[in-house]
Structures are given as C-alpha cells and as structure tokens.
C-alpha positions in Angstrom: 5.8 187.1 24.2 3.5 189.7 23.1 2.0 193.0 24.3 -1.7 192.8 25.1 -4.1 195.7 24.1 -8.0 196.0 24.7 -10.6 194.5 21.7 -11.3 198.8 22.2 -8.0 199.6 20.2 -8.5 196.8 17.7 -9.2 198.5 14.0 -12.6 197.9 13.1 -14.3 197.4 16.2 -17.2 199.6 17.4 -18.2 200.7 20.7 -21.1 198.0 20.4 -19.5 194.8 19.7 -16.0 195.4 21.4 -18.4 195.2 24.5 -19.6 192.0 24.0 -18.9 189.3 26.6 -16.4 186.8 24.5 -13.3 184.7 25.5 -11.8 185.0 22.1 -8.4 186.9 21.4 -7.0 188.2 17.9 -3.6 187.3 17.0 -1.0 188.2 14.7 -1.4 185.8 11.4 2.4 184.8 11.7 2.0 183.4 14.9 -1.5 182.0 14.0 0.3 179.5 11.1 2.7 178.8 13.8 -0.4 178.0 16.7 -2.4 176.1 14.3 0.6 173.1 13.8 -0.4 172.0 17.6 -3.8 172.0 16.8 -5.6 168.7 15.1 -8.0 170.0 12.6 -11.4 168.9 14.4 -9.7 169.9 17.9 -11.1 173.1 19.6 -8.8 176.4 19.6 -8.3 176.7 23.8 -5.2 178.1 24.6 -4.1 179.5 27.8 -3.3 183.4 27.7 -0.9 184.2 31.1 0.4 187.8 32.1 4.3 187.1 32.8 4.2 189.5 35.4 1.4 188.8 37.8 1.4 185.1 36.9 -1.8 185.4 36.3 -3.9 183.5 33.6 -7.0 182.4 31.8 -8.5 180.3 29.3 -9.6 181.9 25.9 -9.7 181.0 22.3 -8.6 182.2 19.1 -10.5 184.2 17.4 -9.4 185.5 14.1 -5.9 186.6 13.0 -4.5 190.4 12.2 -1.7 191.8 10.6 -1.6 195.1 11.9 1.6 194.9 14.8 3.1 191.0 15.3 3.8 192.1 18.9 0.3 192.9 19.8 -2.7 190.8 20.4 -6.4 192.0 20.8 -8.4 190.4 24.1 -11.3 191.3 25.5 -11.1 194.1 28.4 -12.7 191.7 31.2 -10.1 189.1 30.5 -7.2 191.6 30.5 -8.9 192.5 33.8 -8.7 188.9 35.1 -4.8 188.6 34.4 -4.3 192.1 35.9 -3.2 193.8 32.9 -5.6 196.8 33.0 -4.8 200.3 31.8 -1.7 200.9 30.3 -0.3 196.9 30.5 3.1 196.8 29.3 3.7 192.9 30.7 4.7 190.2 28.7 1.9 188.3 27.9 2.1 184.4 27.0 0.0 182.3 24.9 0.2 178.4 24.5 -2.1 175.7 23.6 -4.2 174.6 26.6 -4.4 171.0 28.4 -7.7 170.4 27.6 -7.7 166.7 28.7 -9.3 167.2 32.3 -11.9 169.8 31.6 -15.6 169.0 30.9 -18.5 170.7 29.6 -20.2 172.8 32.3 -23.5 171.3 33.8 -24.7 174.1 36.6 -23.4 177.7 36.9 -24.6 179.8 40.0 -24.6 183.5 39.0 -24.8 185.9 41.4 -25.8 189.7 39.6 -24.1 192.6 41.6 -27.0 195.4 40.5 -30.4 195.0 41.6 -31.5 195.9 38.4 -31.4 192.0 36.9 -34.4 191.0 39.6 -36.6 194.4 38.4 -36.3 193.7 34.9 -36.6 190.2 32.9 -32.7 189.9 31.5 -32.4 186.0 31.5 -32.5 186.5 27.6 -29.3 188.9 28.4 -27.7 186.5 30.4 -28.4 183.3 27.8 -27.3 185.2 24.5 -23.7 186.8 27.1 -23.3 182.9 27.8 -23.4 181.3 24.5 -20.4 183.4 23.2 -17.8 182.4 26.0 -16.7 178.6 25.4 -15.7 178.5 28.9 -16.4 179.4 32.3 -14.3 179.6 35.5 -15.6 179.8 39.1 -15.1 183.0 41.5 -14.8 185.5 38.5 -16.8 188.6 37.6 -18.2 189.0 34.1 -19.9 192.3 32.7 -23.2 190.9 31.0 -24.3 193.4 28.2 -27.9 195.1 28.6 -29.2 196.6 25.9 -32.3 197.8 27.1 -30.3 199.9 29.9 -27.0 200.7 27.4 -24.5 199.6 29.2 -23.1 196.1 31.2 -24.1 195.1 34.4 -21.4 193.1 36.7 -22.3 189.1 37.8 -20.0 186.9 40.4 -19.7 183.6 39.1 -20.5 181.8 43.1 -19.8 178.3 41.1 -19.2 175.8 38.4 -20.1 172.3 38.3 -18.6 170.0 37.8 -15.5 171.8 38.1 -14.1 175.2 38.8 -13.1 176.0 35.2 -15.3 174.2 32.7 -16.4 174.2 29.4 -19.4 175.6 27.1 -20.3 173.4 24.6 -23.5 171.8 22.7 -25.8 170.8 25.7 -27.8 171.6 28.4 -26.6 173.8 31.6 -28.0 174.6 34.2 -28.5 178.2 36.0 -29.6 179.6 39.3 -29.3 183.5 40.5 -28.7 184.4 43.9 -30.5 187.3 44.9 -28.0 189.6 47.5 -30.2 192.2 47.5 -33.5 190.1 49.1 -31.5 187.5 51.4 -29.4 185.5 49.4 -33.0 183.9 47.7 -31.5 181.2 45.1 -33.6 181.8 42.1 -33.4 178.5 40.0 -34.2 178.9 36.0 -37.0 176.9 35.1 -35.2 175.1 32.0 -32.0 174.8 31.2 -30.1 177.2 28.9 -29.1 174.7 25.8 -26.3 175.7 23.6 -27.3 174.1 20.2 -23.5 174.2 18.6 -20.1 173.1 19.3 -17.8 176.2 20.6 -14.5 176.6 19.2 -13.7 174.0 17.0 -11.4 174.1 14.2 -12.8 175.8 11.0 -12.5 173.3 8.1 -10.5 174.5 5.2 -10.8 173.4 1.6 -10.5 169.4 1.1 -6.9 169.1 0.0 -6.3 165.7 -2.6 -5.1 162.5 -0.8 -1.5 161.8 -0.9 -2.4 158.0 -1.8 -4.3 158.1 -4.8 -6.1 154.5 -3.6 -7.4 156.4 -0.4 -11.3 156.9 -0.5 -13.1 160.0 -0.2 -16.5 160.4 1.4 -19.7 160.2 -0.4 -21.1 163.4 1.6 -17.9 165.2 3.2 -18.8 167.1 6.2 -17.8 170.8 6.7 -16.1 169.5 9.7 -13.8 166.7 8.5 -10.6 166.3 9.4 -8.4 167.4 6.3 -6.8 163.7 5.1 -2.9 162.8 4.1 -1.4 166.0 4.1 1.7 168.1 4.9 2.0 170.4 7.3 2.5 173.0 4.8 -0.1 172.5 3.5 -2.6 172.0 6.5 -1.4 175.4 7.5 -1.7 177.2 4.5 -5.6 175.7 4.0 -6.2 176.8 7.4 -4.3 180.3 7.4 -7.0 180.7 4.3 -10.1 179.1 6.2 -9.2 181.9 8.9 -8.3 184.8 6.8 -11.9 184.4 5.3 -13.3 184.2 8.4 -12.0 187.5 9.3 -13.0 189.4 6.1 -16.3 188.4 6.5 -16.4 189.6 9.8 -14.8 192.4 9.2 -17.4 192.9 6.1 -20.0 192.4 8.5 -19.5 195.2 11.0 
C-alpha cells in the first residue's frame, strides 16, 4: 500500500509539465524491480492504481521510478481526482499489474468540451498532442486538456469510447467528434482521424544480456525492442531497473 501525492509535489517538476494530461505514475524503485518480474519484456506497463478507501480505480502506467520516500508514489492530479483522493488523501492506495487481455485499442472517442472557448478558438492541435500522452481512455470521465494559448486547462466529458468503455491508445488511427453544448448539442465530426504513430507503454529494452546456451543465435540486426533472451530473473530486473533509471535522468536532465 502506498500513500499517493500529486505529480505537483514530485521534486523536479515545474508548474508547466506537472500539468500535462498523462496517465503515467512514479514509483518507488524498490517496488519498481519488484513490478517489473510480472511484466514480459515487450509487454506494455498497465497497471491498475485503486484508492482502498472509496474502491475506486483507474488504469495508468508506470512512468519512471524515484527514490525519494518508498511509501509514496507521484500521479497525476486528474487521476487522483478520478479515485477520489483529492486534497490531503491519506487512503491506502493499491497498485497491481492490469488484465489487459480484454481491452482493445480505441477506434472513436466523443469528446464533449465544458468551456465554450474550444468552438471560438482552433484547439484540435491541443486536444491531439493532450491525447497522444494518455495510453488509455475510459468513457464518462472528465480530463483537463492543456491550452497554451489561454495559460491554463480547459475541462472535456469523455460522452464515449468505442469499442469499449475503457480502451486503449496505441499506434493507429482514432476517430474524434465534439459535441457542441453550447449551440444544441451540434456533433462536430473531425475531418481525419487523429493517428498515433508509436506504440504507448511498452517495455523499455535494456542492454542485450549474453545467452545462457552458448549454441543460441543472436540476430543479425537486433531491434531496440527485443525481448531480452535466456536470462534470470536477476538479471532481467537489474537490466531493466538500469534501462529505467536512465530513463529518468534523462528526463530529469531535460526539464
């Protein structure tokens, strides 16, 4: 169980990024190493994040590690929102590895913006570039979509999800229609499809690691994203414990 606290409060975040719309968590590095032994290396990092207390949960992903408090994890304020844990939470919060065997990639999201101010200015771009940061979406949620133009976030309902209430982002084609509340309910359909060029979430590759059969072949070209061959799990999780911990410096160098 672990105490969750606002992306706000996380050392190193700014007032610009920590408002970004993201479904991804930070989490102690201990439990991390622990997280990563469910995981297969080319599987994507979904894991269910429930507030004890409420009962409430939601689907996120790992984002990078920290090693600041092992009781404490970092989510985004919208999805604390979502599980009821605004303000001063004290609830137990749970985390486990999600059953991802059912879901499928999103194909048509109805968005419904609660300020006016999306139909008077063009902020499709807004809503495209908020999108391709979640790796999931669930139906009959509100979500604050960044506007950079105006300086602060601007609320949407999520009316629905197709083809099922909670779906997936991934690589592909979705597509998006706005209903208007403020002129009659008009259903505004986007021309073309948002596309979201790249795989969300998947596993970050870690260093090749030698066979343990001597005989086995390696690939001619290895890709960045193969599965790690013949190892333990000692040291699968200390290849990926390092694949992460790089992840977050540079990250962290990048802010």
């Amino acid at each position: 169980m672990f105490i969750a606290r606002s992306l706000a409060f996380y050392p190193g975040f700014t007032d610009s990024n920590s408002h970004e719309l993201s479904d991804e968590i930070i989490i102690p590095s201990y439990h991390l190493n622990k997280m990563m032994e469910r995981f297969e290396n080319d599987e994507r990092l979904y894991i269910t994040m429930t507030n004890t207390t409420t009962k409430q949960s939601y689907l996120v992903t790992i984002g990078s590690p920290h090693t600041y408090d092992k009781n404490t994890i970092f989510a985004p304020q919208w999805i604390l929102d979502l599980i009821g844990c605004s303000g001063a939470c004290d609830s137990p919060i749970k985390i486990v590895k999600a059953k991802m065997d059912r879901l499928q990639a999103a194909t048509k999201i109805v968005i419904k913006p609660l300020d006016p101010v999306a139909f008077e200015m063009n902020t499709l771009e807004c809503f495209e570039k908020a999108f391709m940061n979640l790796h999931s979406i669930t139906q009959d949620i509100t979500v604050p979509i960044p506007i950079p133009d105006l300086g602060y976030s601007m609320f949407a309902h999520i009316e629905k999800v197709e083809p099922d209430k909670t779906s997936l982002i991934i690589h592909g084609e979705v597509n998006v229609e706005f209903i208007n509340e403020f002129k009659d309910d008009a259903v505004m359909e986007v021309p073309n499809p948002i596309i979201f060029p790249v795989m969300a979430a998947a596993m970050p590759s870690a260093e090749p690691l030698p066979s343990a059969k001597p005989s086995a072949k390696p690939s001619a070209e290895p890709s960045a994203l193969s599965p790690i061959q013949e190892v333990t799990a000692n040291e699968r999780r200390a290849a990926i414990r390092e694949s992460w911990l790089k992840r977050f410096d540079n990250n962290v160098e990048q802010q």
